[in-house]
C-alpha positions in Angstrom: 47.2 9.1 18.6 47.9 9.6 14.9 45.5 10.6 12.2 45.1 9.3 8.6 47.6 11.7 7.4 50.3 10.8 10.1 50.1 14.1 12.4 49.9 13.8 16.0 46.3 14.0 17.8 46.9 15.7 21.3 45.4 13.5 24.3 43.5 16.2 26.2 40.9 14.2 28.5 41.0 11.6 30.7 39.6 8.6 27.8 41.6 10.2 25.8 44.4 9.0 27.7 42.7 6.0 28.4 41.7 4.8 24.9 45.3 6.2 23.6 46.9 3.7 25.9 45.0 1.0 25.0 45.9 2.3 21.0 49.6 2.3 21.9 49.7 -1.0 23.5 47.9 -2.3 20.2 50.4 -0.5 17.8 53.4 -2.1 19.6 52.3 -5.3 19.1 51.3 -4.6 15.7 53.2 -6.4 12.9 51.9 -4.1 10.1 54.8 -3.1 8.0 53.0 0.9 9.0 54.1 0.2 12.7 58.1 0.7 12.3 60.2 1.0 15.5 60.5 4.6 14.8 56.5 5.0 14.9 56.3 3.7 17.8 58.9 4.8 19.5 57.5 8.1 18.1 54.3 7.4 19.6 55.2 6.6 23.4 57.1 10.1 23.0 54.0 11.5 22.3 51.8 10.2 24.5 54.3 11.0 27.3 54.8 14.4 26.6 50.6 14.2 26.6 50.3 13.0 29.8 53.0 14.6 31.3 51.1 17.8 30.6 48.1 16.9 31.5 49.5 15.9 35.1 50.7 19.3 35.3 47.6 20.7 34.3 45.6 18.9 37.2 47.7 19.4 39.7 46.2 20.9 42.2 43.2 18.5 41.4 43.5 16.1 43.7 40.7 13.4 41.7 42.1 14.6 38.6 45.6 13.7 39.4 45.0 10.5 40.7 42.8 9.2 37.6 46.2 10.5 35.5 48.7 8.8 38.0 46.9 5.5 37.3 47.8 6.0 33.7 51.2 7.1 34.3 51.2 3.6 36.4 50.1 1.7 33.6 52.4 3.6 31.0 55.3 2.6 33.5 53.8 -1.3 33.7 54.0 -1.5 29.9 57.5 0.2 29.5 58.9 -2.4 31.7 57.1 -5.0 30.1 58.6 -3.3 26.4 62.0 -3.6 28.3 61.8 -6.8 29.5 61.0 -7.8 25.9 63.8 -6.0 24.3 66.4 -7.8 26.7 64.3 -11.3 26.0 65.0 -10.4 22.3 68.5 -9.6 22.6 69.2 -12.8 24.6 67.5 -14.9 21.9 69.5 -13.2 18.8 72.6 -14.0 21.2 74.6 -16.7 19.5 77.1 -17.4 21.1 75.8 -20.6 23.0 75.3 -20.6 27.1 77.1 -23.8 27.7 79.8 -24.7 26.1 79.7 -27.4 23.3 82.2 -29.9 22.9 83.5 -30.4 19.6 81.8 -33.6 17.9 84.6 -36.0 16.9 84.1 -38.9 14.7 85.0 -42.7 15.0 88.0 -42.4 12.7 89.5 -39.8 14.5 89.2 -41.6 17.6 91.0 -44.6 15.8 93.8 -42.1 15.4 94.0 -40.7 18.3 
């Protein structure tokens, strides 16, 4: 993941991937004020790009690749998850009520009326 000074670590071995997963999980659900939607948005980039090469690398490994497809499995689990959770978010910031509310009329009016 990222070191002290904010540079990019490259994930290299398998619990590198592993542990960085975990770490990325963590850091999106982090409220620190550090943990801004660009660092973690940042982040997943990174760690894609990560695995993406190491998949490439292993090819033609056939244990290899599938320890890295489980991660890439994972890493697809939690994006949908972080999907799910934007659209929950967006529905909730929706005002615009889901049924529609009848205005609330008071007794005088009705005497009027």
């Amino acid at each position: 993941m990222f070191d002290k000074s904010g540079h990019w670590i490259h994930l290299e071995t398998f619990d590198d991937f592993d542990n960085g997963l975990s770490d990325l999980i963590d850091l999106w659900s982090s409220t620190s004020k550090k943990a801004t939607k660009a660092f973690k948005e940042s982040a997943l980039a990174h760690f894609k790009e990560d695995l993406e090469a190491a998949v490439l690398k292993w090819i033609d490994n056939k244990a290899k690749s599938k320890k890295y497809a489980s991660i890439g499995e994972e890493l697809a689990e939690f994006e949908e998850v972080l999907t799910k959770g934007a659209d929950v978010a967006l529905e909730a910031d929706n005002t615009t009520p889901a049924v529609p509310v009848a205005p609330v009329v008071s007794a005088k009016a009705k005497k009027k009326q």
